[in-house]
C-alpha positions in Angstrom: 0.5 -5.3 19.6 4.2 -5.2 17.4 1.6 -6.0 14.4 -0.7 -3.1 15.1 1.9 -0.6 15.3 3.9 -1.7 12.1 0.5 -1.8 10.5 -0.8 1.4 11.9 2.9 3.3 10.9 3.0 1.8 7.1 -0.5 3.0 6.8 0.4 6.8 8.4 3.3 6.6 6.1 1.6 6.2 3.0 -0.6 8.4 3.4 1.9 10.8 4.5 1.0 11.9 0.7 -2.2 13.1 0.8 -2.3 15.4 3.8 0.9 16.6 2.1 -1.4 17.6 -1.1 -4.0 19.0 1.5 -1.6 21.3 3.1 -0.5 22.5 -0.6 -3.9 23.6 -1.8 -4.4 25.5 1.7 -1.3 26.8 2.4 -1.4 29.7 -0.7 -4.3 31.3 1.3 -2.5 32.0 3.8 1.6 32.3 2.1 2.4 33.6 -1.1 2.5 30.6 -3.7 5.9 31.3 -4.5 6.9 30.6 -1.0 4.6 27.3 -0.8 6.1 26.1 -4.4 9.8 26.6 -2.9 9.0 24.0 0.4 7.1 22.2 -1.1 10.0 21.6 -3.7 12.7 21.5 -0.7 10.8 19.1 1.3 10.0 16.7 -2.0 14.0 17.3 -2.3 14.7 16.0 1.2 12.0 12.8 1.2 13.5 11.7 -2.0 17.3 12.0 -0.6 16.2 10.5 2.7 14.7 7.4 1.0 18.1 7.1 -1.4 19.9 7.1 2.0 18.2 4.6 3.6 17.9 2.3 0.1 21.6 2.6 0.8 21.7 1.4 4.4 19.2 -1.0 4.4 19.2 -2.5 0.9 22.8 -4.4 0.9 21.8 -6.2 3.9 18.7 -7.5 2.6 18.9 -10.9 -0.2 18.2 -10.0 -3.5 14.2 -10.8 -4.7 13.6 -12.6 -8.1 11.2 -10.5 -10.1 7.6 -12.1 -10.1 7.1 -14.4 -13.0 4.3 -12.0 -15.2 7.2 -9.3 -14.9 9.8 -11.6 -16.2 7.6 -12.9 -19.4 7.3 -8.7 -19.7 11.3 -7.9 -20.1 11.8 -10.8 -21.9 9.3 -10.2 -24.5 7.5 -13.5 -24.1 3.8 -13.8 -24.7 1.6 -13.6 -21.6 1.6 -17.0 -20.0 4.3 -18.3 -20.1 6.7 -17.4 -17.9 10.7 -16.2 -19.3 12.0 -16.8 -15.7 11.0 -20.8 -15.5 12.7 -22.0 -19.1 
C-alpha cells in the first residue's frame, strides 16, 4: 500500500503541470489576463522558492550521486563510448 501511495503522489505531482496550463488557458474567460499573467507569475515564484527550500533541507542529508557514465564522456569531451569517469 506505502508503494501505491508514493507512486500514486509522484505521478499527481508531476502532473501538477499540466492542469496548471489547463487552468491558464481558461482562467482569461472568466479574469482579465493581466490578473491571470500576475498569479500565474506569483505562484511559478512560490513553486520555484519552495523547491530551493527543500533542495536545501533535504539535499545535505542525502550522499552525493556520481554522474552516469554517458554524461561524464559528455563534460569531459570524450568520444561516445568510452566512458571519462572509468580511466
Amino acid at each position: 500500500m506505502e508503494a501505491f501511495l508514493l507512486s500514486t503522489g509522484v505521478i499527481f505531482l508531476a502532473e501538477l503541470d499540466d492542469k496548471s496550463q489547463l487552468i491558464a488557458l481558461t482562467s482569461p474567460t472568466k479574469f482579465k489576463a493581466r490578473t491571470v499573467l500576475i498569479g500565474i507569475t506569483l505562484a511559478t515564484a512560490v513553486v520555484h522558492l519552495a523547491s530551493v527550500v527543500l533542495g536545501k533541507v533535504v539535499g545535505p542529508p542525502c550522499p552525493p550521486v556520481s554522474s552516469p557514465c554517458w554524461l561524464a564522456s559528455r563534460s569531459s569531451g570524450s568520444p561516445p563510448g568510452r566512458c571519462a569517469a572509468t580511466r
